[in-house]
Every structure is written in structure tokens, then in C-alpha cells.
CHARMM-style PDB file with segment names, atoms N, HN, CA, C and O in Angstrom:
ATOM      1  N   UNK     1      -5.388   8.840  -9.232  1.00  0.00      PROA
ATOM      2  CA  UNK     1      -4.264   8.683 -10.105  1.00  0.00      PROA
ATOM      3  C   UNK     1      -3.530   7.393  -9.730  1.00  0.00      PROA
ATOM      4  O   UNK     1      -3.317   7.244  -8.527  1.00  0.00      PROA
ATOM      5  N   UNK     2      -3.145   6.514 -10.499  1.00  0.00      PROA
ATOM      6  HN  UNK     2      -3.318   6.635 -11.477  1.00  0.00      PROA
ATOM      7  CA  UNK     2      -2.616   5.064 -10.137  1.00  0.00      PROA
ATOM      8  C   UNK     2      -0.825   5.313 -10.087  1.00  0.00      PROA
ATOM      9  O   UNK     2      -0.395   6.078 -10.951  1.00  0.00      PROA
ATOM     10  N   UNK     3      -0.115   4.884  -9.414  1.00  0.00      PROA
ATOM     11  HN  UNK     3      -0.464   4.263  -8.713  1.00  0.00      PROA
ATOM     12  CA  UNK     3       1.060   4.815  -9.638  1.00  0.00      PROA
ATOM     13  C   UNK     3       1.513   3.511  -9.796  1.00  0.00      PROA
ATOM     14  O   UNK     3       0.611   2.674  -9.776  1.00  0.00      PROA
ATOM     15  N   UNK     4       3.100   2.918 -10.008  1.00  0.00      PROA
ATOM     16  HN  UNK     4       3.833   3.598 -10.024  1.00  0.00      PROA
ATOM     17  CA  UNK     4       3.292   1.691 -10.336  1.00  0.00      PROA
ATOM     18  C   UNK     4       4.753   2.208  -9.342  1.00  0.00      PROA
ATOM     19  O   UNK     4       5.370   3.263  -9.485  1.00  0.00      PROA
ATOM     20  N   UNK     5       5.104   0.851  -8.107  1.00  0.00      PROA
ATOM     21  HN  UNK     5       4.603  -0.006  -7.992  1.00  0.00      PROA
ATOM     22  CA  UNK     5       5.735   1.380  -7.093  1.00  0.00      PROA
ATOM     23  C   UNK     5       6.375  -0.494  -7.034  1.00  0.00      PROA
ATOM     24  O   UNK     5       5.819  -1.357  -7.713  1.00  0.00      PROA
ATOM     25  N   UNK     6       7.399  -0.763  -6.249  1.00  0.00      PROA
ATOM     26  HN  UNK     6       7.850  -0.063  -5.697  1.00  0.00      PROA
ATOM     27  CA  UNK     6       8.045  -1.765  -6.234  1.00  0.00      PROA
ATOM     28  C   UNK     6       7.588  -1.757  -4.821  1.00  0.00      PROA
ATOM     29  O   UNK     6       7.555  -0.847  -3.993  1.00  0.00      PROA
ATOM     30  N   UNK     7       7.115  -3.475  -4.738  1.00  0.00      PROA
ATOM     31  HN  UNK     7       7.141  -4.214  -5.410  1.00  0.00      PROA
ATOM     32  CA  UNK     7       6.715  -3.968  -3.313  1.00  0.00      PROA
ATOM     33  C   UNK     7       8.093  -4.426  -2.211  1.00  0.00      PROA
ATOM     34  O   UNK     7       8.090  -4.825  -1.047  1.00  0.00      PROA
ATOM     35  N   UNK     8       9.033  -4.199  -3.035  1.00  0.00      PROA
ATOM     36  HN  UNK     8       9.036  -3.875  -3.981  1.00  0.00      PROA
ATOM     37  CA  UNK     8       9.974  -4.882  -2.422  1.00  0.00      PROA
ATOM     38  C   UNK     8      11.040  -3.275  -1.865  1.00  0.00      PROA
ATOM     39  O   UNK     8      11.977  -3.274  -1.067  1.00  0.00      PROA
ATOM     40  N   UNK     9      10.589  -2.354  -2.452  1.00  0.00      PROA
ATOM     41  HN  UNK     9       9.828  -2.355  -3.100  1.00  0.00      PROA
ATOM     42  CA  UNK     9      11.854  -1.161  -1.993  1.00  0.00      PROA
ATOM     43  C   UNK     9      10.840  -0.716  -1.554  1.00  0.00      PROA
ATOM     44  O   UNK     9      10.980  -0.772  -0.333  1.00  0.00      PROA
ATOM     45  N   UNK    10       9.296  -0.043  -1.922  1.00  0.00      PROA
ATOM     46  HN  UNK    10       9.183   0.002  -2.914  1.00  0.00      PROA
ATOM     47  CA  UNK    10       8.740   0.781  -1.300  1.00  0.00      PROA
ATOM     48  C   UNK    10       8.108   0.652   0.413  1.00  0.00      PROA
ATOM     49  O   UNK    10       7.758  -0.329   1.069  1.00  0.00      PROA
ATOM     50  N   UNK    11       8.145   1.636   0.629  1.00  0.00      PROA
ATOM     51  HN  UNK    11       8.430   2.433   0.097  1.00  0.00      PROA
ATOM     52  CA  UNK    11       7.736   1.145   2.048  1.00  0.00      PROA
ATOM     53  C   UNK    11       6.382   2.394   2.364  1.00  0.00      PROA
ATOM     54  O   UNK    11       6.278   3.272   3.220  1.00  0.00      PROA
ATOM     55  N   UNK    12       5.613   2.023   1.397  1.00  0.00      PROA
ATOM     56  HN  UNK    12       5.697   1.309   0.702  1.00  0.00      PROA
ATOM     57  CA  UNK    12       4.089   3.139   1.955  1.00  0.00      PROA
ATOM     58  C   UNK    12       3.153   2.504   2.162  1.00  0.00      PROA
ATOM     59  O   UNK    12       3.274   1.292   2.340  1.00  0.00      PROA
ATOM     60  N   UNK    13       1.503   3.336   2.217  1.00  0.00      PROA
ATOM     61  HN  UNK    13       1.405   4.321   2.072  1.00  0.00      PROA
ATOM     62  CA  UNK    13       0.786   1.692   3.451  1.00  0.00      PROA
ATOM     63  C   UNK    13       0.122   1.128   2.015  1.00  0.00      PROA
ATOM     64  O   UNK    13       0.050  -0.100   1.975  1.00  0.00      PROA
ATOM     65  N   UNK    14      -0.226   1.626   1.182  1.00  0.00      PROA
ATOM     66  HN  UNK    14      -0.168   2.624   1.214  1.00  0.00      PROA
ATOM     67  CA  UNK    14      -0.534   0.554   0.383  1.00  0.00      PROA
ATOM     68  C   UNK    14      -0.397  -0.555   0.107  1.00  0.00      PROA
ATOM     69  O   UNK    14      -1.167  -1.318  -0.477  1.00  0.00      PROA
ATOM     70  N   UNK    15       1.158  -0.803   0.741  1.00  0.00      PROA
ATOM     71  HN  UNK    15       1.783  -0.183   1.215  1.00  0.00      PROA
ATOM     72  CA  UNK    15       1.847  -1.936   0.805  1.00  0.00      PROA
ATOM     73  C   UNK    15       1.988  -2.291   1.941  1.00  0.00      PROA
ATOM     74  O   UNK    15       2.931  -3.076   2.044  1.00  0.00      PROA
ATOM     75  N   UNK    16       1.248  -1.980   3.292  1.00  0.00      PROA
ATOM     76  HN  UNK    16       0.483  -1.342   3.208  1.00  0.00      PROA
ATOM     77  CA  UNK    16       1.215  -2.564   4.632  1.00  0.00      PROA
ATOM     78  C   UNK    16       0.178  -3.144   5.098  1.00  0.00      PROA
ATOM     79  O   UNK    16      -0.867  -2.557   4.815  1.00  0.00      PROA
ATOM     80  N   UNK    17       0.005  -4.619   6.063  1.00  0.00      PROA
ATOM     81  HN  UNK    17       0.854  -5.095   6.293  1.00  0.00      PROA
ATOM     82  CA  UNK    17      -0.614  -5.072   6.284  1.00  0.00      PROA
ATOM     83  C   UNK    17      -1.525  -4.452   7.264  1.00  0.00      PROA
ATOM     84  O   UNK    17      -2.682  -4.868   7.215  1.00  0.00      PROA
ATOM     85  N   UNK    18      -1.218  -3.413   8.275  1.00  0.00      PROA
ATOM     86  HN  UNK    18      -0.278  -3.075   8.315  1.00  0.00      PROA
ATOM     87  CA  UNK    18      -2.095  -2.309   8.804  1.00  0.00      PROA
ATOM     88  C   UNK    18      -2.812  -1.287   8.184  1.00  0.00      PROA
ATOM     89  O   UNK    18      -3.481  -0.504   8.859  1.00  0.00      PROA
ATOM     90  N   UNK    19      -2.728  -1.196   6.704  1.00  0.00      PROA
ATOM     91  HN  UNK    19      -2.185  -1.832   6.157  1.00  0.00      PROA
ATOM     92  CA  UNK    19      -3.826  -0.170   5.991  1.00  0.00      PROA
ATOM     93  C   UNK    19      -4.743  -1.122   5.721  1.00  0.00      PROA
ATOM     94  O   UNK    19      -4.508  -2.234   5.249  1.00  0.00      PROA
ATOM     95  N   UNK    20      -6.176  -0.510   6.139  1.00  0.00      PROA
ATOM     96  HN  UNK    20      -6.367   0.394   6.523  1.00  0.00      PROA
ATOM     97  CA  UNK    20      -7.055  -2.117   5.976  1.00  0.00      PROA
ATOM     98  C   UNK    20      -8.156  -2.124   4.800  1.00  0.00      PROA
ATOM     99  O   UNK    20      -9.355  -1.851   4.742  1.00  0.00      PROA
ATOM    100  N   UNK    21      -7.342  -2.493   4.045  1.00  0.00      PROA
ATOM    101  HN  UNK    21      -6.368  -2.715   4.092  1.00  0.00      PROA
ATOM    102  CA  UNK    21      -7.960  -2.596   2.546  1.00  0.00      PROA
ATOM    103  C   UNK    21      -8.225  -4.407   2.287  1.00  0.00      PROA
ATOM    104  O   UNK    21      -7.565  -5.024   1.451  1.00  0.00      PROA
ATOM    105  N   UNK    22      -9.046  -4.918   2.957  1.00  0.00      PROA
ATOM    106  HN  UNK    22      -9.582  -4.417   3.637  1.00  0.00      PROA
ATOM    107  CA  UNK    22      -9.353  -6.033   2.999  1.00  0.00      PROA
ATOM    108  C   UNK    22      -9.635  -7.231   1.510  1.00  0.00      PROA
ATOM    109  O   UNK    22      -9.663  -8.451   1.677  1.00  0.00      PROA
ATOM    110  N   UNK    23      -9.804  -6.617   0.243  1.00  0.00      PROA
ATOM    111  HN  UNK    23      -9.781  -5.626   0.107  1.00  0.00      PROA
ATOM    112  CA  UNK    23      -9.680  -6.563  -0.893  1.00  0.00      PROA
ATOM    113  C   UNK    23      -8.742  -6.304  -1.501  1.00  0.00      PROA
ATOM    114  O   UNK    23      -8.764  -6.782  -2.634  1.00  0.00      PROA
ATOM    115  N   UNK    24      -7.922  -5.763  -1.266  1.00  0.00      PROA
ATOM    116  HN  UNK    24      -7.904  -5.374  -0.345  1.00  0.00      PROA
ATOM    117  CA  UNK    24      -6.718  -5.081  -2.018  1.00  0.00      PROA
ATOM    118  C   UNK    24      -7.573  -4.167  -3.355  1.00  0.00      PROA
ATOM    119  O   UNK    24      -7.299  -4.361  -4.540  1.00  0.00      PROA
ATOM    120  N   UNK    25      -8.288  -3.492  -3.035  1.00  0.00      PROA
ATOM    121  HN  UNK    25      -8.510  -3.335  -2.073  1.00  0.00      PROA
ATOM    122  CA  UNK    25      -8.813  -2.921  -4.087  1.00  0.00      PROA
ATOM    123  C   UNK    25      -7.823  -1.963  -4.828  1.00  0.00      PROA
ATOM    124  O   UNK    25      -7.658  -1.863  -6.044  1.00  0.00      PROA
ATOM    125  N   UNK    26      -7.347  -1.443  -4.057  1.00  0.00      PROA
ATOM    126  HN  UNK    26      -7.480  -1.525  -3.069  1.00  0.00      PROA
ATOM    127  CA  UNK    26      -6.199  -0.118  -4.525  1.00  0.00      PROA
ATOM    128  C   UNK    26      -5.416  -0.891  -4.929  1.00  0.00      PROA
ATOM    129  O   UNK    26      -4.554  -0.355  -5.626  1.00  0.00      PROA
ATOM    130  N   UNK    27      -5.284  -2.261  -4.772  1.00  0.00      PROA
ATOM    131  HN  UNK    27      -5.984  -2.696  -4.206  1.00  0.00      PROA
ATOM    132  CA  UNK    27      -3.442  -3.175  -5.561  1.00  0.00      PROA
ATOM    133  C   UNK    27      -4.060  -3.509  -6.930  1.00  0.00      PROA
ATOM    134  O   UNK    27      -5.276  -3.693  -6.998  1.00  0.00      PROA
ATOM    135  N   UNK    28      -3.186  -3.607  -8.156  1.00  0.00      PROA
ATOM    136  HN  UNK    28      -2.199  -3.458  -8.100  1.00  0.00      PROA
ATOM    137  CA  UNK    28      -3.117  -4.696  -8.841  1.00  0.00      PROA
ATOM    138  C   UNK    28      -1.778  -4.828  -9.816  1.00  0.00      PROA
ATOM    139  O   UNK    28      -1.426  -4.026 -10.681  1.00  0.00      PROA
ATOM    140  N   UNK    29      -1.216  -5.910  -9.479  1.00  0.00      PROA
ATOM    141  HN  UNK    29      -1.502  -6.561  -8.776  1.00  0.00      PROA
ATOM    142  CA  UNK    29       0.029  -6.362 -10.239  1.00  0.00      PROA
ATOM    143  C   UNK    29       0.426  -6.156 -11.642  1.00  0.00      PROA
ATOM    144  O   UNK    29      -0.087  -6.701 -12.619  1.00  0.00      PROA
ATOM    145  N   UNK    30       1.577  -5.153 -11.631  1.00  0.00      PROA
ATOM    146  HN  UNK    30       1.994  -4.710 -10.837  1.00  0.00      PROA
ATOM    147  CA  UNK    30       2.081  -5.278 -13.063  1.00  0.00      PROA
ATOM    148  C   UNK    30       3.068  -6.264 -13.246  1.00  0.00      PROA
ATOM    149  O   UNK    30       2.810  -6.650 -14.386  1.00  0.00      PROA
ATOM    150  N   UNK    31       3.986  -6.886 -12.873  1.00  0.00      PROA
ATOM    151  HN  UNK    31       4.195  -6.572 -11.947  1.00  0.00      PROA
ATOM    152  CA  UNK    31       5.134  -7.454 -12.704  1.00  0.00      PROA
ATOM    153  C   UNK    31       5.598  -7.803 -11.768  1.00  0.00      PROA
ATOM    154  O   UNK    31       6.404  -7.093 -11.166  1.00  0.00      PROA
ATOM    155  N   UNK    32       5.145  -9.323 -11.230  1.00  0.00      PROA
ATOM    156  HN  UNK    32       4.491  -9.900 -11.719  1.00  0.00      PROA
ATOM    157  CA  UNK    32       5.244 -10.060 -10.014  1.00  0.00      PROA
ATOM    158  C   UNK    32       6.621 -10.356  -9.908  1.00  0.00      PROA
ATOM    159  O   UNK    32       7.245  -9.963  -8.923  1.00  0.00      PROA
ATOM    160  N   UNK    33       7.089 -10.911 -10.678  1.00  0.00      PROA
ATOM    161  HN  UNK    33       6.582 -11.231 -11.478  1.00  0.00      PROA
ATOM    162  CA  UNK    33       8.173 -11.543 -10.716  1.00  0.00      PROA
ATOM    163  C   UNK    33       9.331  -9.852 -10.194  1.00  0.00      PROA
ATOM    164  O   UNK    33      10.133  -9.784  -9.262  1.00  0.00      PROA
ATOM    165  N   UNK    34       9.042  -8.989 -10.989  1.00  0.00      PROA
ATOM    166  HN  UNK    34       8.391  -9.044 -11.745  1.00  0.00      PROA
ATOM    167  CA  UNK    34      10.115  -7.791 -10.972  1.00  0.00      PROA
ATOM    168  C   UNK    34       9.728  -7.139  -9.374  1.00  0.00      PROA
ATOM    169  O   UNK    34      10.543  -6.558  -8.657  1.00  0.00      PROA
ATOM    170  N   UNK    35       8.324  -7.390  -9.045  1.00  0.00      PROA
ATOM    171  HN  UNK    35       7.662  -7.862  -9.627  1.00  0.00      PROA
ATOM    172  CA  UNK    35       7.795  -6.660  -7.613  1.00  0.00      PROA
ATOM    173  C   UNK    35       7.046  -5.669  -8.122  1.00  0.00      PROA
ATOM    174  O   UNK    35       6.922  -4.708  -7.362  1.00  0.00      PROA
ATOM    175  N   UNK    36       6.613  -5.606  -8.958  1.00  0.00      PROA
ATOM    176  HN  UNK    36       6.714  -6.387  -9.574  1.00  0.00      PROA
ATOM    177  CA  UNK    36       5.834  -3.780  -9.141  1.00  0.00      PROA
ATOM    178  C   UNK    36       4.342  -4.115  -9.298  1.00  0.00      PROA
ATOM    179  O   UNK    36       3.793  -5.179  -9.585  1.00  0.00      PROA
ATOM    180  N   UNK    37       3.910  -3.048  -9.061  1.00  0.00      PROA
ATOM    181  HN  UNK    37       4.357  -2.184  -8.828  1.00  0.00      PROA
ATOM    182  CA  UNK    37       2.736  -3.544  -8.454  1.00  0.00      PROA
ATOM    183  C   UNK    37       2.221  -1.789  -8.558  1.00  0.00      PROA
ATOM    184  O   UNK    37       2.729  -0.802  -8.027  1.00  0.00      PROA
ATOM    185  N   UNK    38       1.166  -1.892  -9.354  1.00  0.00      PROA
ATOM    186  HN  UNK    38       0.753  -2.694  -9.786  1.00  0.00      PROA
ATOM    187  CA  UNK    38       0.396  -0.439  -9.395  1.00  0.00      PROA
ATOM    188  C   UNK    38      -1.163  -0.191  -8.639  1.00  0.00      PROA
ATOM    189  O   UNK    38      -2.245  -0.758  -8.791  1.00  0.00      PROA
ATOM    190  N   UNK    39      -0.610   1.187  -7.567  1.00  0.00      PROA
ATOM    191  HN  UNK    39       0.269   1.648  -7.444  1.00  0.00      PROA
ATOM    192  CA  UNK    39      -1.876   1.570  -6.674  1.00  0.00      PROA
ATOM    193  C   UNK    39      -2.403   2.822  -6.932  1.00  0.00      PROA
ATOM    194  O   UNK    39      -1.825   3.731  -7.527  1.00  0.00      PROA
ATOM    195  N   UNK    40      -3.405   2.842  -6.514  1.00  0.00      PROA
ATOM    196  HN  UNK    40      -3.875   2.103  -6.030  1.00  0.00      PROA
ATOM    197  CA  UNK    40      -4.125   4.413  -6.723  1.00  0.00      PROA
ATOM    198  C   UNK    40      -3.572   4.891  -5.638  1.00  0.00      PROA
ATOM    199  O   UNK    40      -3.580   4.297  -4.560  1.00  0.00      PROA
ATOM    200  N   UNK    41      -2.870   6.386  -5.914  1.00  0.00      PROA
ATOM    201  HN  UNK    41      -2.864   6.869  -6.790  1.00  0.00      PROA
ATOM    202  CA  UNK    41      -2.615   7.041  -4.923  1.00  0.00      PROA
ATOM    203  C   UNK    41      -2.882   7.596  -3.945  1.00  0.00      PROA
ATOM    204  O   UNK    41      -2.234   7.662  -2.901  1.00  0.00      PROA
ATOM    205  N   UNK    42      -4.132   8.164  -4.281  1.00  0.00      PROA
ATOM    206  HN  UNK    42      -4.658   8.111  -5.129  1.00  0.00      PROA
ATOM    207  CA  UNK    42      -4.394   9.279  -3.413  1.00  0.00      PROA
ATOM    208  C   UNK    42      -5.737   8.461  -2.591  1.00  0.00      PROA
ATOM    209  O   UNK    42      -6.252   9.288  -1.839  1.00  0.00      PROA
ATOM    210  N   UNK    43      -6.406   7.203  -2.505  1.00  0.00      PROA
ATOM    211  HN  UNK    43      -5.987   6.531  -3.116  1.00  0.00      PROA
ATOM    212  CA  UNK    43      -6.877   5.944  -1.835  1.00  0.00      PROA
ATOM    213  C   UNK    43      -6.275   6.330  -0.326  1.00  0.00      PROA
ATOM    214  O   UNK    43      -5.178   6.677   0.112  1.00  0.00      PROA
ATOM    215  N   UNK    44      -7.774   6.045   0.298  1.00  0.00      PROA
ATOM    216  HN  UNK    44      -8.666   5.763  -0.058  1.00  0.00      PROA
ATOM    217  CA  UNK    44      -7.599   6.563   1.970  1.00  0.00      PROA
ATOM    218  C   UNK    44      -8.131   5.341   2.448  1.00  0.00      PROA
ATOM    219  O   UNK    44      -9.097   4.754   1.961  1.00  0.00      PROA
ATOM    220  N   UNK    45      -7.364   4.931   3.561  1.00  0.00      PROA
ATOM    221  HN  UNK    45      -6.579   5.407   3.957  1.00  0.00      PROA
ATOM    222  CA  UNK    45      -8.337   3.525   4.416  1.00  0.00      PROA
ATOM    223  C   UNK    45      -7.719   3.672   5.323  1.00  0.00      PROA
ATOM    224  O   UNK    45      -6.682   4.335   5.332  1.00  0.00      PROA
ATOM    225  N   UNK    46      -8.260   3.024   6.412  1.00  0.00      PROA
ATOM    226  HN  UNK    46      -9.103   2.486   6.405  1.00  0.00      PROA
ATOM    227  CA  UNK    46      -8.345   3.044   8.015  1.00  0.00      PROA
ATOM    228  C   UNK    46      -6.776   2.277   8.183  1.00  0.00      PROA
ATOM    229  O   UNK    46      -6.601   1.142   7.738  1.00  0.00      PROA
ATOM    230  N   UNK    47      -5.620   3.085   8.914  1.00  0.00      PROA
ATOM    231  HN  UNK    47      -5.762   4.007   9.275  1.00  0.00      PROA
ATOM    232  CA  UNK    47      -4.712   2.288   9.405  1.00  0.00      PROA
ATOM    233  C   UNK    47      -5.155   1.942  10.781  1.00  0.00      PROA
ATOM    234  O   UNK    47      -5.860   2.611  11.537  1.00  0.00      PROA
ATOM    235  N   UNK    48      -4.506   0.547  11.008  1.00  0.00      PROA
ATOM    236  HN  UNK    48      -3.933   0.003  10.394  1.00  0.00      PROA
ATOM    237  CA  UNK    48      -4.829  -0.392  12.239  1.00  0.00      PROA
ATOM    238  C   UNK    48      -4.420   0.499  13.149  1.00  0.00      PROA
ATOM    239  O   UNK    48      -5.150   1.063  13.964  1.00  0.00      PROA
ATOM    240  N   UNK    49      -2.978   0.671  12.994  1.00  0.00      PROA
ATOM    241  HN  UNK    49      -2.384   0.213  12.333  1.00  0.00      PROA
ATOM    242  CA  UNK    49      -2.191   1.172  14.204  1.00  0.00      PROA
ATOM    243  C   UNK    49      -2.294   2.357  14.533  1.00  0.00      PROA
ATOM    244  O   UNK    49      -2.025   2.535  15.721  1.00  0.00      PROA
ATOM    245  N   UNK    50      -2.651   3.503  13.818  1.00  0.00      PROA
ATOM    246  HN  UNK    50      -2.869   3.358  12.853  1.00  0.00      PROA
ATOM    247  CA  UNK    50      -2.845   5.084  14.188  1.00  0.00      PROA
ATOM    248  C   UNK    50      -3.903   5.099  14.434  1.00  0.00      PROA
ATOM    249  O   UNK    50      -4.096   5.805  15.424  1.00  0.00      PROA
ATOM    250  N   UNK    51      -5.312   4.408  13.806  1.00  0.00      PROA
ATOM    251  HN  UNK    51      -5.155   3.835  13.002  1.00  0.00      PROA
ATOM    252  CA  UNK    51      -6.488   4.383  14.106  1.00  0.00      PROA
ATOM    253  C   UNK    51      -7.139   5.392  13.205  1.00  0.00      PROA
ATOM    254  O   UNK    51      -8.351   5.598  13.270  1.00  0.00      PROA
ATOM    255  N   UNK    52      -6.397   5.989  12.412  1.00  0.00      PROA
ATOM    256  HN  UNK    52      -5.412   5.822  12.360  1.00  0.00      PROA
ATOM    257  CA  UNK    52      -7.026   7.175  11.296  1.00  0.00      PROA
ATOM    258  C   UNK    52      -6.593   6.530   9.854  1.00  0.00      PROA
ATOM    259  O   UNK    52      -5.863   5.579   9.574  1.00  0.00      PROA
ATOM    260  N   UNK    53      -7.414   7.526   8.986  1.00  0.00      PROA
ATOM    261  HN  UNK    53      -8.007   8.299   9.212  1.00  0.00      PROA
ATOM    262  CA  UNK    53      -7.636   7.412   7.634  1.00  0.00      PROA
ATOM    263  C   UNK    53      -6.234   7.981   6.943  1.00  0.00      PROA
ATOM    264  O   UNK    53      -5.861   9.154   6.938  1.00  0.00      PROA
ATOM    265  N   UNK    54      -5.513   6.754   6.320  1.00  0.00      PROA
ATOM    266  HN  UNK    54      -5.817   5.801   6.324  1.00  0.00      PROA
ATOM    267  CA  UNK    54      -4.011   7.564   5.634  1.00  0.00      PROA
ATOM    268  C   UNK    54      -4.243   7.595   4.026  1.00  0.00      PROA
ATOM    269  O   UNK    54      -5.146   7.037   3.404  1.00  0.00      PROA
ATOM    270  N   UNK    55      -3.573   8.104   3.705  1.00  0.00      PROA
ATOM    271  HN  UNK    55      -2.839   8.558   4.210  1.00  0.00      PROA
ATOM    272  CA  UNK    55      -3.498   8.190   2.003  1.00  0.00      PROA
ATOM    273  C   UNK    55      -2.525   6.801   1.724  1.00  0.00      PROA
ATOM    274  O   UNK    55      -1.839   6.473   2.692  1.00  0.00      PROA
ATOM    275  N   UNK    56      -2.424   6.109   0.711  1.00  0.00      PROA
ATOM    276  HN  UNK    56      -2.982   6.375  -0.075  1.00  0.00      PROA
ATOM    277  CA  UNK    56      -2.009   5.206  -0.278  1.00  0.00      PROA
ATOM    278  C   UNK    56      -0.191   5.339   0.067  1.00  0.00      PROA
ATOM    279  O   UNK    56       0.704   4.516   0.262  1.00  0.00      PROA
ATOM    280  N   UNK    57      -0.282   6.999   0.003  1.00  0.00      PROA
ATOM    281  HN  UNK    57      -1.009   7.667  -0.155  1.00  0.00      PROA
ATOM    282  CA  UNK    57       1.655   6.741  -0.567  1.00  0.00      PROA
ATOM    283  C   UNK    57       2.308   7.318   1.055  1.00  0.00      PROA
ATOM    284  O   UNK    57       3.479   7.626   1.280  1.00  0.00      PROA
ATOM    285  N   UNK    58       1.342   7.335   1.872  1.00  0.00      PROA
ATOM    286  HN  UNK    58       0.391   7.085   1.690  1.00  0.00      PROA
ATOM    287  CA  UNK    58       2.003   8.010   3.441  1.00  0.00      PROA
ATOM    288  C   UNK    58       2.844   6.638   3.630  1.00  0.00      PROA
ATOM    289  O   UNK    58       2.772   5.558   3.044  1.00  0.00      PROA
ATOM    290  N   UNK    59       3.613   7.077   4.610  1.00  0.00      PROA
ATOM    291  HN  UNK    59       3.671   7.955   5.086  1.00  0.00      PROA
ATOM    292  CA  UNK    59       4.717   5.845   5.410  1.00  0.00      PROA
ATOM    293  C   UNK    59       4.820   6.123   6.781  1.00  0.00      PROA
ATOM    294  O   UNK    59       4.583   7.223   7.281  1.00  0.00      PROA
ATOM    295  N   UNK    60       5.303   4.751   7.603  1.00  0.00      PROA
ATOM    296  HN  UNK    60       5.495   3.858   7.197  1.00  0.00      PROA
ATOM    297  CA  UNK    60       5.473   5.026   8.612  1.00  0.00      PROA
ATOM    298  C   UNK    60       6.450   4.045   9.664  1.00  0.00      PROA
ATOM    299  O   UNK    60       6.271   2.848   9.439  1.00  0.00      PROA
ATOM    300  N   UNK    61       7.273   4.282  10.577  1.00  0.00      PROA
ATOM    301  HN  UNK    61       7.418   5.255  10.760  1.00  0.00      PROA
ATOM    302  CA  UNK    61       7.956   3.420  11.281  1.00  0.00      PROA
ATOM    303  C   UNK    61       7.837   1.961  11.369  1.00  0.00      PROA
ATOM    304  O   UNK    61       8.684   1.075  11.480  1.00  0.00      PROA
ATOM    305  N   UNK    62       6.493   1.949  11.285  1.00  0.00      PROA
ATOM    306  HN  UNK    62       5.805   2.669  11.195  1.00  0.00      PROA
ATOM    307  CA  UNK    62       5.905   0.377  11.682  1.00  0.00      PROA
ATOM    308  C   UNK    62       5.252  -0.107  10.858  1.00  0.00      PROA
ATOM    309  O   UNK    62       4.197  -0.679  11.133  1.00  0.00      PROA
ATOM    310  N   UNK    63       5.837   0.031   9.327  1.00  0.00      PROA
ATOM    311  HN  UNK    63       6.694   0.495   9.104  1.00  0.00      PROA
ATOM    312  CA  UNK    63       5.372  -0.622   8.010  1.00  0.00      PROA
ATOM    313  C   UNK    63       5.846  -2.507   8.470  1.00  0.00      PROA
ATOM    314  O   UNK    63       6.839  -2.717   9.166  1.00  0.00      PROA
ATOM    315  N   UNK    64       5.070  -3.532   8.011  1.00  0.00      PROA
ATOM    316  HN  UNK    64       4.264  -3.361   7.445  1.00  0.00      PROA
ATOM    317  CA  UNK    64       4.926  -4.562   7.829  1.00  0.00      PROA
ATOM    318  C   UNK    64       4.389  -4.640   6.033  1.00  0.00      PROA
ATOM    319  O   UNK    64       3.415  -4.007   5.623  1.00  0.00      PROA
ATOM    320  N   UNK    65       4.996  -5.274   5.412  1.00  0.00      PROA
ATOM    321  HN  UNK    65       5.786  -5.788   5.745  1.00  0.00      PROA
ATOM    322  CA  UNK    65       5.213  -5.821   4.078  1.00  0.00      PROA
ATOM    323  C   UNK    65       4.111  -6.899   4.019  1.00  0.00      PROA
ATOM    324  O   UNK    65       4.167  -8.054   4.439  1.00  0.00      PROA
ATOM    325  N   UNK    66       2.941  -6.160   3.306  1.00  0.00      PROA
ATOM    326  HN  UNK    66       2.896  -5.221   2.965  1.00  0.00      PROA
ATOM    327  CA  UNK    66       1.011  -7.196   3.286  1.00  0.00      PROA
ATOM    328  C   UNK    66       2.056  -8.351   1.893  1.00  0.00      PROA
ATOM    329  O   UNK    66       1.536  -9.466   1.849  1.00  0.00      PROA
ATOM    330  N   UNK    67       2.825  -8.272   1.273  1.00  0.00      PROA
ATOM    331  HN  UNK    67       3.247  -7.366   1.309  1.00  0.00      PROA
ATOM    332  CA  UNK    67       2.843  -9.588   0.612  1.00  0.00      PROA
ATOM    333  C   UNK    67       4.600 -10.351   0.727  1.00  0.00      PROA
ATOM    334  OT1 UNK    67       4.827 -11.455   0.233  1.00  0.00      PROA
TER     335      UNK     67
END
């Protein structure tokens, strides 16, 4: 299921440079200029820092902002 989430308020790993989606396959931009930006949700990839597989919309203390 895709959601459409603001890169600039949200803070989940889809939008962190430690979920390692090397493609950004799960990103693609609706509205750069506004920040929104629509991901598939439920998208699992390897976080750097926990070392396990997170979902798209999890969050965590040590989010870093991938753009």
C-alpha cells in the first residue's frame, strides 16, 4: 500500500539514511517543492543501525534525514 508522507515532518526509516534501500525503490516524489514524497508502506529493508529488517513507517531515536 503506498502512502504520501512529508520528508520534512516525518520522521520514519523510509526517510532515513540507515534503512538501506540503495535505490530508493520504495521513494518516489509527489511534490518536491511542498516535501511529500510517496512510499510503500509496509516495504522491509535492512536498518544499518539495529542490524534487522524494519517496515517503511517504523521510527526511531537515531533517524538521519536520506534527503
Amino acid at each position: 500500500m503506498k502512502k504520501i508522507a512529508s520528508i520534512k515532518n516525518a520522521k520514519i526509516c523510509a526517510f532515513c539514511v540507515n534503512w538501506y534501500d540503495p535505490c530508493n525503490s520504495n521513494l518516489r516524489p509527489v511534490n518536491t517543492v511542498a516535501g511529500l514524497w510517496e512510499y510503500e508502506h509496509n516495504a522491509m529493508c535492512k536498518c544499518l543501525i539495529r542490524n534487522a529488517n524494519m517496515y517503511a513507517w517504523a521510527s526511531c531515536p537515531k533517524f538521519k534525514r536520506k534527503f
